[in-house]
C-alpha positions in Angstrom: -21.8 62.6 16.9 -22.1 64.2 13.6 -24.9 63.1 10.8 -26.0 64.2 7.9 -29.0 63.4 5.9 -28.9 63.3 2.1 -32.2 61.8 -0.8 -32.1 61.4 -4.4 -34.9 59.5 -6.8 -33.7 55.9 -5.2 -33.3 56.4 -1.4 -32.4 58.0 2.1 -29.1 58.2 3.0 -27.8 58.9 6.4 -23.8 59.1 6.9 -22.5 59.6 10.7 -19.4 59.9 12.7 -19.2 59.5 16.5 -16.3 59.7 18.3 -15.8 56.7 20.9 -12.5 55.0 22.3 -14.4 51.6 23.7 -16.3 50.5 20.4 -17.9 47.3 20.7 -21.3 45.6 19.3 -23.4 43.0 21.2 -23.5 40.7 18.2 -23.4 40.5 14.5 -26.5 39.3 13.8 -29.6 41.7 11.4 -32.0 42.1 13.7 -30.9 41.0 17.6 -31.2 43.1 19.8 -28.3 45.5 18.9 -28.6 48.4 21.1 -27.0 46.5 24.0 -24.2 47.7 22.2 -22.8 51.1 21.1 -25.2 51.4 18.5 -26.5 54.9 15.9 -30.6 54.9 16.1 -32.3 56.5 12.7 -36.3 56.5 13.5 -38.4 57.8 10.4 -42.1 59.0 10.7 -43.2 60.0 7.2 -47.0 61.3 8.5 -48.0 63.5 10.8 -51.8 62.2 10.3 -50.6 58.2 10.5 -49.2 56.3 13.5 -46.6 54.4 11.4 -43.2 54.7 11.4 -39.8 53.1 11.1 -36.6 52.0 13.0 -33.2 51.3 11.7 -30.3 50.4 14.5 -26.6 50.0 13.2 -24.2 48.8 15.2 -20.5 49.5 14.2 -19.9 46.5 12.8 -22.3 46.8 10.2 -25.2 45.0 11.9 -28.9 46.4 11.5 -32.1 46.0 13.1 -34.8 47.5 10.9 -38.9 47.8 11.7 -41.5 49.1 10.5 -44.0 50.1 13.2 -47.9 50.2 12.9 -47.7 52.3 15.8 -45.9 52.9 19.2 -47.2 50.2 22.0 -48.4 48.1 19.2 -46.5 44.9 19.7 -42.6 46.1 20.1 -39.7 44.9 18.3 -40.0 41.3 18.3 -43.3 41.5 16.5 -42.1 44.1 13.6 -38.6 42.9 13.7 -39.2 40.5 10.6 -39.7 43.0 8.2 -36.4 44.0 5.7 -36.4 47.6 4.5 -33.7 46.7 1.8 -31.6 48.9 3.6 -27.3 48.7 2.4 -24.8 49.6 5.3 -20.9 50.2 5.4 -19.3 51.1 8.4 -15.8 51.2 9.9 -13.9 51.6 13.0 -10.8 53.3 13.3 -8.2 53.3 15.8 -7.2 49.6 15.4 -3.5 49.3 14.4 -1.5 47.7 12.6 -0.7 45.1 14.9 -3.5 43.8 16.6 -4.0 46.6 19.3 -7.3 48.5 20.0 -6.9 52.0 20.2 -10.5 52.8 19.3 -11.0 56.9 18.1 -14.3 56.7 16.1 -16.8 54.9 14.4 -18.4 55.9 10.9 -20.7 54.8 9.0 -23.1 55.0 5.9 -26.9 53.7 5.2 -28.7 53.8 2.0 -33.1 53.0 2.7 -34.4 52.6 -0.6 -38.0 54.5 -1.1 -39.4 51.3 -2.0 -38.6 50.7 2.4 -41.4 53.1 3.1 -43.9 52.1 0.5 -47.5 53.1 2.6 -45.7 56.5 2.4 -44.3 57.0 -1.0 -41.3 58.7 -2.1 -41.0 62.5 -0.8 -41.5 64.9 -3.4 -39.9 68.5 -3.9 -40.9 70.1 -0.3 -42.5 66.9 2.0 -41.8 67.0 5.5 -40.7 64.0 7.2 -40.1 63.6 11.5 -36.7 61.7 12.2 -35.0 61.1 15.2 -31.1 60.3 15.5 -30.2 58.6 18.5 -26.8 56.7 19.8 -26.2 54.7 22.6 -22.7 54.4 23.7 -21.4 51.5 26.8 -17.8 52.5 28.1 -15.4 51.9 30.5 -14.2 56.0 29.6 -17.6 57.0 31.3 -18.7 57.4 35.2 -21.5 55.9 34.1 -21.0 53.3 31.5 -24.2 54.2 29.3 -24.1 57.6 27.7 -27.6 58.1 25.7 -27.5 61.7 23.0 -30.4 62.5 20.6 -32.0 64.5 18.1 -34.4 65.7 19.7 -33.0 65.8 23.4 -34.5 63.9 26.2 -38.0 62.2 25.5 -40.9 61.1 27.5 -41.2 58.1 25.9 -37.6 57.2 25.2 -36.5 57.3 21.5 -39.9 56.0 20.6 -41.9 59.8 21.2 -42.2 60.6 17.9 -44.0 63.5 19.0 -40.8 65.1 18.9 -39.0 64.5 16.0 -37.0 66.8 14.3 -38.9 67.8 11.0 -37.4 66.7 7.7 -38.1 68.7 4.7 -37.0 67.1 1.3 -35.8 70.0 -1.1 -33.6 70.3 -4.1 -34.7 67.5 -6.0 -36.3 67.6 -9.8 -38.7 65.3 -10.3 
């Protein structure tokens, strides 16, 4: 999987690529429980010295579950699953042809998180330094095992919540 991580004055974009040739998605639905799925995880902590931070799961057909944790272990995502971080998703799947037969290759995608989405934390400025974590779950009949987990950072303690060990994130480039 390939992602790249882009900001300007109005929001955090994140645009991916993974290649997968059984692409499906549990359901449709903003905020189910999408990672049953093949899915792309984006977690955001903007503090090192606050517990909060943020979840946005896509699933390739443009589904997204979004929350804004208080902190990890404080209630889990059906309590924090209500909140809407304005987020605006496109995705696609290629590999279907023109007639009617899957022959999935890859699934890309694009998110755009408005600043207003992380308002206790405020836009970045010229030199912040954000955690993130970029995760993707991927079911298939390809695999020996039909769950294949890969993230930025690798393999945590506390599954993709151990925002302990996030990647940093430092916002450059950008006049005020």
């Amino acid at each position: 999987m390939t992602v790249r991580l882009l900001w300007d004055q109005r929001a955090l974009y994140m645009a991916w690529r993974a290649e997968d040739v059984d692409i499906w998605s549990l359901s449709d639905r903003n905020d189910d429980n999408l990672w049953r799925g093949d899915v792309v995880e984006l977690f955001i902590k903007p503090s090192a010295t606050q517990r909060r931070y943020y979840e946005f799961v896509i699933a390739p057909n443009g589904a997204l579950y979004d929350a804004r944790y208080t902190s990890r272990g404080a209630g889990g995502k059906t309590r924090f699953k209500g909140w809407n971080a304005g987020a605006r998703i496109a995705t696609h799947i290629e590999g279907t042809d023109g007639n009617g037969l899957d022959r999935d290759t890859r699934t890309t995608g694009e998110m755009a998180i408005p600043w207003t989405a992380f308002a206790e934390a405020g836009r970045p400025t010229d030199g912040s330094v954000w955690r993130f974590g970029v995760f993707r779950i991927d079911f298939s009949h390809a695999w020996e095992k039909e769950l294949q987990l890969s993230s930025v950072p690798g393999a945590l303690e506390n599954g993709f919540h151990s925002y302990e060990y996030y990647r940093p994130m430092r916002f450059q480039g950008l006049e005020p």
